[in-house]
N, C-alpha and C positions, 0 to 999 in steps of 0.2 A: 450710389445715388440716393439711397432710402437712407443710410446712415447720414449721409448729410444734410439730407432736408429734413430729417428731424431733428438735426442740430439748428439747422438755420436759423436766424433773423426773422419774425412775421414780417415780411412787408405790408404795403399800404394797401387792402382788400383783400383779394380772393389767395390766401399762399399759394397751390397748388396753380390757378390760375397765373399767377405773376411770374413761376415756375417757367411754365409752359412756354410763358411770350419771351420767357429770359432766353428759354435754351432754342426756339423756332427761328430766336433774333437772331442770336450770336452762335448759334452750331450747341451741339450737345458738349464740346469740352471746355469751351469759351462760356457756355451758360455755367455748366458746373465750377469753371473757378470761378466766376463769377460772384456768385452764391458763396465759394468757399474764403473769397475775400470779407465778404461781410462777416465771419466769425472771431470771436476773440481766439488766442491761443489755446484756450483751456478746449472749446468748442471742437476747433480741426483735429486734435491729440487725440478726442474722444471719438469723432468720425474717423480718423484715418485707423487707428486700432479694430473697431468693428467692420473694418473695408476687407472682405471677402478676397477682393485681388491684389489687396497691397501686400506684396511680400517684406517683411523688412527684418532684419536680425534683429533680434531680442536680446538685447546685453547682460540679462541675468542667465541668460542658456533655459528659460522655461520652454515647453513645448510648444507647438504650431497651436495656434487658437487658445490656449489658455485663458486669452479675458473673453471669451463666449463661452467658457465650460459649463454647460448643464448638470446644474446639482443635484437635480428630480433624478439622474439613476446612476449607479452606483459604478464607477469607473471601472472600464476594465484593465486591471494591472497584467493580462497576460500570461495568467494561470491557467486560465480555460482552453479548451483543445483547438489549436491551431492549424489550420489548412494551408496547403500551397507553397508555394515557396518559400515563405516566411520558416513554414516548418521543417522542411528539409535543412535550411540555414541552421535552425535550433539545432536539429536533429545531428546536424555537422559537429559545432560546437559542443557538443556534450561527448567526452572520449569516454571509448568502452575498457573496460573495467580490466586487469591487467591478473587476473584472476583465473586461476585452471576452470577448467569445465570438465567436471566430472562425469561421467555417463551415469546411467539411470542403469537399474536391475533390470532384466527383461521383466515383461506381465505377457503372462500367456493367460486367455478369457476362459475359465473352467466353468460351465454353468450350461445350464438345461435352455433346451433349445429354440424356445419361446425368449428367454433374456437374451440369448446370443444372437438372435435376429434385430432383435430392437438396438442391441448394443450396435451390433456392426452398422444399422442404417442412421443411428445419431452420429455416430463418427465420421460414417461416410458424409453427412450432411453438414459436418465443420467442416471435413477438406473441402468438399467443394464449392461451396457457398465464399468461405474464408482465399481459399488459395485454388480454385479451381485453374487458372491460367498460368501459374505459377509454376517455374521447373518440379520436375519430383524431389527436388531435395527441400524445395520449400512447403509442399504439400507433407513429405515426411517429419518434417519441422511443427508444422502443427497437429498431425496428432499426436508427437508425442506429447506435447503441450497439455494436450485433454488427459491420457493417461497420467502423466504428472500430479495435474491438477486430484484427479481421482484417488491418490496414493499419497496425498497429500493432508494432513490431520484439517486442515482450513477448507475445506472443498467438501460437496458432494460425495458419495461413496458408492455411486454407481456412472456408467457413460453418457446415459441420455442428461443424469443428475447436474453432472456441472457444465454440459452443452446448453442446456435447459434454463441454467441458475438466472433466475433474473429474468424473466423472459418476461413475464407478468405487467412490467413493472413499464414504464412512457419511457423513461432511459434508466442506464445502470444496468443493462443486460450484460452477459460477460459478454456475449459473440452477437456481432452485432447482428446476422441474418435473422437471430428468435426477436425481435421486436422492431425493424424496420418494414419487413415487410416482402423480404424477400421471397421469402415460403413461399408466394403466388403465385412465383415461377416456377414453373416445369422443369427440371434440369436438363440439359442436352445429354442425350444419351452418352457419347463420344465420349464427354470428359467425365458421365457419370461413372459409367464401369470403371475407367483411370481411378477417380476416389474410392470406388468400392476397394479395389486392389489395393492401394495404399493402407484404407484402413484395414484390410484382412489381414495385410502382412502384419501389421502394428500389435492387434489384438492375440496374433500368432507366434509372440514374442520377439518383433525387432523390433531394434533399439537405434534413434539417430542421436549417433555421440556427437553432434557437430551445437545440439542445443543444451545438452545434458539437463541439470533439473530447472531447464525456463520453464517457469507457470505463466508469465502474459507475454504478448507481443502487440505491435500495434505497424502498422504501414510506416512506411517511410515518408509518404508525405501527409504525415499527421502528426501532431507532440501534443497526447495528450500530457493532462495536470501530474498523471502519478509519476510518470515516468522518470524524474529524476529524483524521487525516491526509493528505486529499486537499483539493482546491479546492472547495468547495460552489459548482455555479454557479448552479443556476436549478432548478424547482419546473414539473413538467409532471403534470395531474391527479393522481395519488394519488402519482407517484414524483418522489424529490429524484434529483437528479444531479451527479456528481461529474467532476471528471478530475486528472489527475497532475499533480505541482509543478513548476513550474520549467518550463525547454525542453522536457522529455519531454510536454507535456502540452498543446503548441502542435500546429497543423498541419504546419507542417514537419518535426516527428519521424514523421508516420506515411509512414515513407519502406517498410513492408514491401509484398511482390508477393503476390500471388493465388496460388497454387501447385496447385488443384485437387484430385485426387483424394479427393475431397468421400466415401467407403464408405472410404478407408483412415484408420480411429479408428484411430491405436497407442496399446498401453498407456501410453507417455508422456503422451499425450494423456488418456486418459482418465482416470488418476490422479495428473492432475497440477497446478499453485497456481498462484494467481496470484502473480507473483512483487514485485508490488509492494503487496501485502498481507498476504500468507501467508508468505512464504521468500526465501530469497536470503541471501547472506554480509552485506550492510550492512542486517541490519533490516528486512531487509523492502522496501530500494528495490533499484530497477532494475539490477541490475550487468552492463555492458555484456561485462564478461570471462569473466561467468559465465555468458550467451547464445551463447558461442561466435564474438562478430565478431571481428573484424582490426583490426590495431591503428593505421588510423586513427579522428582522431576527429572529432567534426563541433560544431561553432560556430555557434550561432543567434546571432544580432545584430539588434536592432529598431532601425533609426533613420528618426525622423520619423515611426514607426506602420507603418512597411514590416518585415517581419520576412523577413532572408534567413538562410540556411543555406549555413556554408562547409565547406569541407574542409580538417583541418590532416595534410599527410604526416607521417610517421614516418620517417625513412632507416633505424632499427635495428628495424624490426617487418621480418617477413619478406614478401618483396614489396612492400616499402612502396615508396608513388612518389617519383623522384627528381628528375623533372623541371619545370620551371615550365609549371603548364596555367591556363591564365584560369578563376576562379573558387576558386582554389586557395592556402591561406596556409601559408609555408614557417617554418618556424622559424628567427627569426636566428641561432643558435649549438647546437651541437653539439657531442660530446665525440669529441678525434680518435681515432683508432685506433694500434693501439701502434706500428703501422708506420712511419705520421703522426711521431710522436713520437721514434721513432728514426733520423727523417730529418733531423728538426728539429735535435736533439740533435747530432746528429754535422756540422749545416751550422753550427752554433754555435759547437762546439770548433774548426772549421778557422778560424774566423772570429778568434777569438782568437786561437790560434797567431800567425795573420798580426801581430794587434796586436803581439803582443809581440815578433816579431822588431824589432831596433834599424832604426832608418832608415838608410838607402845617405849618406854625403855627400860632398858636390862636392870638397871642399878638407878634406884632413887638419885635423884643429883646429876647424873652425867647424863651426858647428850648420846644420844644413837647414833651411831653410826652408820646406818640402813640407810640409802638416798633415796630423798623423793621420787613418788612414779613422775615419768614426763609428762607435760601437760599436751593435751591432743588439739588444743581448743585453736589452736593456727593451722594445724592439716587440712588439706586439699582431698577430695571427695574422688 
């Protein structure tokens, strides 16, 4: 009705008034055609388009409402984390990954007994907060998740560290309970002790091979933005689980060490991303130069289902090893140094010289018989 009377006709005096007596006269739907007879065709096209309850198929296939789309904000194309049903549907459609799952090394928690306290109540405060209701295998699902994460070169290097990571921060926390808001409940006894158990056993060296090395997970009825970025591997009671592409994402990448100090949060820590989600120079993956390591690099190789990890030196990284140590792959060529090169050069030119001097001979008149030295100046270094 607004669409159309701002298309309308003025009539003769009060519009709104003439409105009124049209539709009191003849009924609300008899006043509205009414009204909709006085427009030219261009008029009613343009009212019937902006008419809220006219359903009518759109021959180009564009979306519902299209000629009302608001340009002031910025569409959402459906990257953002989706709730509800919509997302279980996603979460359907996207098949999990056809890929072994490899188990994870036990971590047994070696450390003095101030860190070992604090470690076990950050862990126990992922299971419970994350998967308090959840069977024990989905509770055991996620700590190993934390531990993972900890033994992982991209993560924290202590437990409260990557429970913690982010916490600081309005969103982009890893777990959601350090920045919603959870904290300000008291935990029920009942299912506390259940999470303490879980994380003691975890910290005491078991291992759930059923997630092997997932570092995220997220509920099943949620799809966040990263998640089909990652390896979808396997579905433990209400949470999917995920882990990283490629060799980052194998056991043999989680080559980090334990480093304790389980009360020192630095702000790094606390308002800080995952970096193979959230930030980093390539998008969002991994960047080893941007973690601060040294500039060797390391080579997973799977052969026959064995997956080893080598080490390739660098000579021109500082420190780099120079020596041949067993287990260790050298690079066949290298670029010389200018040194190198002006050794080379100047053993080249005497080399020459010599050519060119004439040969010595026996007998005035006759040719030597003596053959030239070969020339070097085409050999390979």
């Amino acid at each position: 009705m607004v669409a159309a009377s701002a298309c309308a006709p003025k009539p003769e005096g009060d519009a709104p008034a003439a409105m009124r007596q049209s539709v009191a006269k003849n009924g609300l739907s008899n006043g509205l055609m009414r009204v909709s007879r006085d427009m030219d065709p261009a008029m009613l096209s343009l009212a019937q388009r902006n008419d809220p309850y006219l359903r009518r198929a759109d021959l180009w296939g564009r979306p519902e409402g299209w000629g009302s789309l608001d340009i002031r904000e910025t569409p959402d194309l459906g990257f953002g984390t989706t709730d509800g049903e919509s997302a279980e549907e996603l979460n359907d459609l996207r098949p999990f990954a056809k890929l072994p799952i490899r188990p994870m090394r036990p971590f047994v928690l070696a450390t003095e007994a101030d860190d070992k306290a604090r470690a076990l109540r950050c862990l126990s405060q992922a299971v419970y907060y994350e998967a308090a209701r959840e069977p024990l295998k989905g509770q055991e699902a996620v700590a190993q998740v934390v531990l993972n994460r900890m033994r992982h070169p991209a993560y924290p290097k202590s437990i409260c560290g990557v429970v913690y990571q982010g916490s600081a921060r309005a969103t982009g926390c890893q777990f959601t309970f350090t920045c919603d808001g959870s904290l300000r409940w008291a935990p029920e006894p009942g299912l506390w002790a259940r999470a303490q158990a879980v994380a003691r056993r975890a910290l005491a060296g078991y291992v759930d091979r059923q997630v092997g090395s997932a570092t995220h997970y997220h509920a099943s009825y949620v799809a966040p933005y990263w998640a089909p970025t990652l390896v979808k591997m396997t579905k433990v009671g209400a949470h999917i689980f995920y882990r990283w592409t490629g060799p980052w994402g194998e056991p043999p990448a989680f080559t980090g060490r334990y480093e304790g100090r389980e009360a020192y949060l630095t702000s790094a820590i606390l308002t800080g991303l995952d970096v193979r989600t959230q930030g980093g120079s390539r998008d969002g993956l991994f960047s080893p130069e941007d973690e601060g390591l040294g500039g060797e690099r390391k080579v997973i190789l799977a052969v026959a289902g064995e997956v080893r990890t080598y080490t390739i030196a660098d000579p021109t990284a500082v420190g780099g090893e120079r020596t041949r140590v067993t287990g260790t792959l050298r690079p066949s060529r290298r670029q010389p140094t200018p040194d190198e090169i002006k050794r080379i050069n100047d053993s080249l030119a005497a080399m020459e010289q010599d050519v060119a001097k004439p040969a010595p001979s026996a007998t005035p008149g006759r040719v030597s018989s003596a053959a030239p030295a070969p020339s070097t100046a085409g050999g390979s270094l």
